[in-house]
C-alpha distance (Angstrom), angle and dihedral (degrees) to the residues before:
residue distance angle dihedral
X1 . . .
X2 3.55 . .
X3 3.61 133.9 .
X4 3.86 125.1 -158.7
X5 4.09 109.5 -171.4
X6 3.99 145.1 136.9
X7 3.65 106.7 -123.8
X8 3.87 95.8 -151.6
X9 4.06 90.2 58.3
X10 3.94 118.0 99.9
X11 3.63 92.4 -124.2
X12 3.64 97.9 47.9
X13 3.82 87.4 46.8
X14 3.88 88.6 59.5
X15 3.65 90.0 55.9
X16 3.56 100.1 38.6
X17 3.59 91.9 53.7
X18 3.96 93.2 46.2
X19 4.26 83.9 46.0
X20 4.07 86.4 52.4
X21 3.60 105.6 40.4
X22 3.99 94.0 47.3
X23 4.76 92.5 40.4
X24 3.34 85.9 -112.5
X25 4.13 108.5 165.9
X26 3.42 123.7 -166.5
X27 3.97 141.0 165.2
X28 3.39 97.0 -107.5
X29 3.98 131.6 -172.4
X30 3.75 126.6 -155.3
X31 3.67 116.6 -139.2
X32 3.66 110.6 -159.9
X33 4.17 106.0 -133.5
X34 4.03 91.0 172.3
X35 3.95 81.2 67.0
X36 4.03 94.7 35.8
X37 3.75 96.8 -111.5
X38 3.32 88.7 152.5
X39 3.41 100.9 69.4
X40 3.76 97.9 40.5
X41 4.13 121.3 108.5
X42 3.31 91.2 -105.5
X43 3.88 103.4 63.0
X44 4.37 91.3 29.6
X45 3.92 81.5 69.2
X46 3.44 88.0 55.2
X47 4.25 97.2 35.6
X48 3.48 115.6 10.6
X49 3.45 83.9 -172.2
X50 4.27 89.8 74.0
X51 4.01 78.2 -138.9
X52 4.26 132.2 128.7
X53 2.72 139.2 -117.5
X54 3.43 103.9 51.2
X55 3.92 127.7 175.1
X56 4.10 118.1 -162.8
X57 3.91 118.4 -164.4
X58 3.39 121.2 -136.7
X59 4.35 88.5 -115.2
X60 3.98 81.5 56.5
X61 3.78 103.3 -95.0
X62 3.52 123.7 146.6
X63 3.95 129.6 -149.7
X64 3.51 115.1 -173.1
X65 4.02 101.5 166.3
X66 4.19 105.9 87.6
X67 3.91 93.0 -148.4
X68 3.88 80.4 58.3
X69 3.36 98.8 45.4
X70 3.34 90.5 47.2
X71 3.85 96.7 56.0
X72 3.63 94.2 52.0
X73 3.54 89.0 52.0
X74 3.37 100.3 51.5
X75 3.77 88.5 50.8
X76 3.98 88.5 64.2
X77 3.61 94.5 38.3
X78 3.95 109.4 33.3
X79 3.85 93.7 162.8
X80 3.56 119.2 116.7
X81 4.22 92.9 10.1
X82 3.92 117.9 -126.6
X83 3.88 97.5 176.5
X84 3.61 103.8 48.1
X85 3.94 143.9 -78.3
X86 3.35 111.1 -122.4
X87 3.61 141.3 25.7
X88 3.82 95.2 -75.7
X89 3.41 106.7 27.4
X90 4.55 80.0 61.0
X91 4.05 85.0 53.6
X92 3.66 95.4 44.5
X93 3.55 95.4 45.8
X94 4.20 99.2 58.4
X95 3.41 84.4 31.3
X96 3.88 89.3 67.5
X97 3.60 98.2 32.6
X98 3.88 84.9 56.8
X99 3.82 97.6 51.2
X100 4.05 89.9 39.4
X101 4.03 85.6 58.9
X102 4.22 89.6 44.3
X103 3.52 94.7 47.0
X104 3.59 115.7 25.3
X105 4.06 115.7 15.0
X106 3.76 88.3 35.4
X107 3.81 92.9 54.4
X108 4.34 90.9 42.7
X109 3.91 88.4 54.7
X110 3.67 96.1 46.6
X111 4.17 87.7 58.8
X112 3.18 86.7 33.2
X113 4.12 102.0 56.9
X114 4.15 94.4 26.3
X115 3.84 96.4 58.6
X116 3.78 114.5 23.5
X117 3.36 106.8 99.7
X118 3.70 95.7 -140.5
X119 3.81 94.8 65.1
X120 3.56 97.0 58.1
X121 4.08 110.5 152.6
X122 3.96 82.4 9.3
X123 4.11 100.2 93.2
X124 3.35 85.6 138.6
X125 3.51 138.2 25.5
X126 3.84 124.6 -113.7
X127 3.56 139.1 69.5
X128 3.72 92.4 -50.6
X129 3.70 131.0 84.4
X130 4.16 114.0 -134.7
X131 3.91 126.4 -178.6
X132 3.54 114.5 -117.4
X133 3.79 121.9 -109.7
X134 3.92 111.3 -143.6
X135 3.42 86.7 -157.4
X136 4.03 98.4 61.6
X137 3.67 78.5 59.5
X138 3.49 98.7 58.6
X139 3.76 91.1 41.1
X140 3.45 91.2 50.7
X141 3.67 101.6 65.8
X142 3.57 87.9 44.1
X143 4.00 87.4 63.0
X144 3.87 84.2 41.2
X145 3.67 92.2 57.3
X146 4.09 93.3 50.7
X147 4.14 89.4 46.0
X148 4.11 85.5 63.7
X149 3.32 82.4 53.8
X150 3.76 101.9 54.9
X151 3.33 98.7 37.5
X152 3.74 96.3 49.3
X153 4.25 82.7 53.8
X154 3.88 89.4 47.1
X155 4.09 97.3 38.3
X156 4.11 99.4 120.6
X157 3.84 110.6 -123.8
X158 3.64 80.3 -132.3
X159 3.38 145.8 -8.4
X160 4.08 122.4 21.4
X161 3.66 139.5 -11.4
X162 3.99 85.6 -135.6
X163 3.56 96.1 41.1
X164 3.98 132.5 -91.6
X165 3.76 96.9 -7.2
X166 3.65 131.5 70.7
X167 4.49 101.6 -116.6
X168 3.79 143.1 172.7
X169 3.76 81.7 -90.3
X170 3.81 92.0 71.5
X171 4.09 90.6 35.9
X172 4.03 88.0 52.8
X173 4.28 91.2 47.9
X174 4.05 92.4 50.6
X175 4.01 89.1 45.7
X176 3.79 84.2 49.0
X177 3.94 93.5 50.9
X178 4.25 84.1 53.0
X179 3.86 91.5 43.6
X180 3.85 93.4 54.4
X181 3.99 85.7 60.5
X182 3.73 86.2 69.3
X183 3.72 88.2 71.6
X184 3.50 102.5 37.8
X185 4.01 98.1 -98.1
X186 3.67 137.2 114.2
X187 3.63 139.9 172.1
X188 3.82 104.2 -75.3
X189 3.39 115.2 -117.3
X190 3.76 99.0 -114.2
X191 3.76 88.5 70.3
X192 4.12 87.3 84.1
X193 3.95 90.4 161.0
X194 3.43 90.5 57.4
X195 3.42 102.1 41.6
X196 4.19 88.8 46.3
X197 4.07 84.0 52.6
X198 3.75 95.7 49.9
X199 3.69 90.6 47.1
X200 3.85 86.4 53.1
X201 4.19 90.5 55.2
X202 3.58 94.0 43.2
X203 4.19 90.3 60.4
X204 3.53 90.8 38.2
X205 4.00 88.6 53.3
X206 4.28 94.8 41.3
């Protein structure tokens, strides 16, 4: 296997935590995206898709989604579980990472790609060049501003945000926290439960 990443990206920061916490080693290619290496010929033959992370299997497959990469490596290395242990705790953990990425890392990148200057005809990532909207912007922090809000309401007084086990859910939410730097945000500081949980990931993570 092979993996082809940027380690400062949000979604390479998922996986390379889940790769970390679990001793998971792989070959592993950086693809520079502050030099747009990701849309060169070179890695679209790899990923069409001009997207990282991106997994290749040693038959030639590629995975380029990190909750599916994820699941197929947990399957090969099961020891110390990111994506639940039972029945539930499996629902509740996609379940969150799917809401996280619909209310919170959906909302950063729309500020994010709609008003820095630098991704201009990049509003979304891909092969494709889009326009930016101002207004996503706008809306966007709007969104961002009522995610504090639910996750400070959902924040578990202790243990998990997928119940009794430490998960990629809880990985994704702390790599969230970081990504919403990028745009000048941050949890406010009246959200104390959330700011006690995150605290708890980031020493269960060092």
């Amino acid at each position: 296997m092979k993996l082809y990443t940027y380690d400062p990206a949000p979604n390479p920061q998922r996986l390379t935590l889940f790769l970390k916490y679990k001793g998971i080693d792989l070959e592993t290619h950086q693809i520079d995206m502050m030099q747009a290496e990701q849309l060169g010929e070179a890695y679209r033959a790899i990923n069409p898709a001009c997207t990282v992370p991106a997994l290749v299997l040693d038959d030639g497959t590629v995975m380029t989604e990190v909750v599916g990469i994820c699941h197929y490596l947990e399957s090969l290395h099961p020891e110390k579980p990111l994506m639940g242990t039972t029945a539930l705790e499996k629902a509740q953990v996609i379940s969150w990472d799917h809401k996280l990425f619909m209310i919170a890392f959906m909302a950063i990148a729309d500020i994010l790609r709609n008003s820095s200057p630098g991704m201009v005809n990049r509003a979304l990532p891909g092969p494709l060049d889009f326009p930016q909207i101002p207004e996503l912007a706008e809306r966007g922090r709007l969104r961002l501003e009522h995610a504090w809000e639910i996750l400070e309401e959902a924040a578990p007084a202790k243990g998990w945000l997928a119940g009794d086990h430490f998960s990629l859910a809880d990985i994704d939410l702390h790599v969230c926290a970081g990504f919403s730097g990028w745009v000048k945000s941050k949890p406010p500081e009246s959200c104390t439960k959330l700011h006690a949980y995150l605290g708890r990931v980031a020493a269960e993570l060092d």
